[in-house]
Phi, psi and omega in degrees: 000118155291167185304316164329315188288308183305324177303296178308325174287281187337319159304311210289285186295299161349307213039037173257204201281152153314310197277357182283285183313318211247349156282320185287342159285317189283338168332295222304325198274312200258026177273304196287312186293315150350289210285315192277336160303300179287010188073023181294170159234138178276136176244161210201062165336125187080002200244292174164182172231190199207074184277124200254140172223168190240122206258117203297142161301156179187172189276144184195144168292134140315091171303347170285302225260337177093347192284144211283133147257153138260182188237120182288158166299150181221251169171116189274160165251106186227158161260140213231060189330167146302161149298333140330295202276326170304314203273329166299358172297304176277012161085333157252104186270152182224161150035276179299316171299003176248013191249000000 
């Protein structure tokens, strides 16, 4: 799924204009990006949360060549789904996943 697509459900359900729907995805998106840049952490109920963590240098292989690099620290992104979001994944949904 693309930004496109999400913009377009917004059209379909919604009924406002395309281009109205594919700015409020890019707020939302460069909103998510924004908060996670400054070291926020985003949380989404029902959803998941969206944690930036920070990763120490260390050592790591060339896989062609076998020769030792290091790896600079760097600063990761990562997603943490619901418990909501799990189970509707898998298919058990109960009660709460359908609100």
């Amino acid at each position: 799924m693309k930004k496109a697509d999400i913009a377009n459900e917004l059209y379909e359900k919604i009924g406002i204009s395309k281009k109205e729907a594919l700015n409020i995805v890019e707020i939302v998106l460069n909103t998510l990006k924004d908060s996670l840049r400054s070291g926020e952490t985003v949380k989404i109920a029902g959803f998941g949360n969206f944690v930036v963590r920070s990763k120490r240098e260390r050592k790591g292989r060339n896989p062609k060549t076998g020769e030792e690099i290091g790896i600079k620290p760097r600063k990761v992104v990562t997603f943490r789904p619901s418990h909501i979001f799990k189970q509707y994944i898998s298919g058990d949904r109960d009660e709460r996943a359908n609100k």
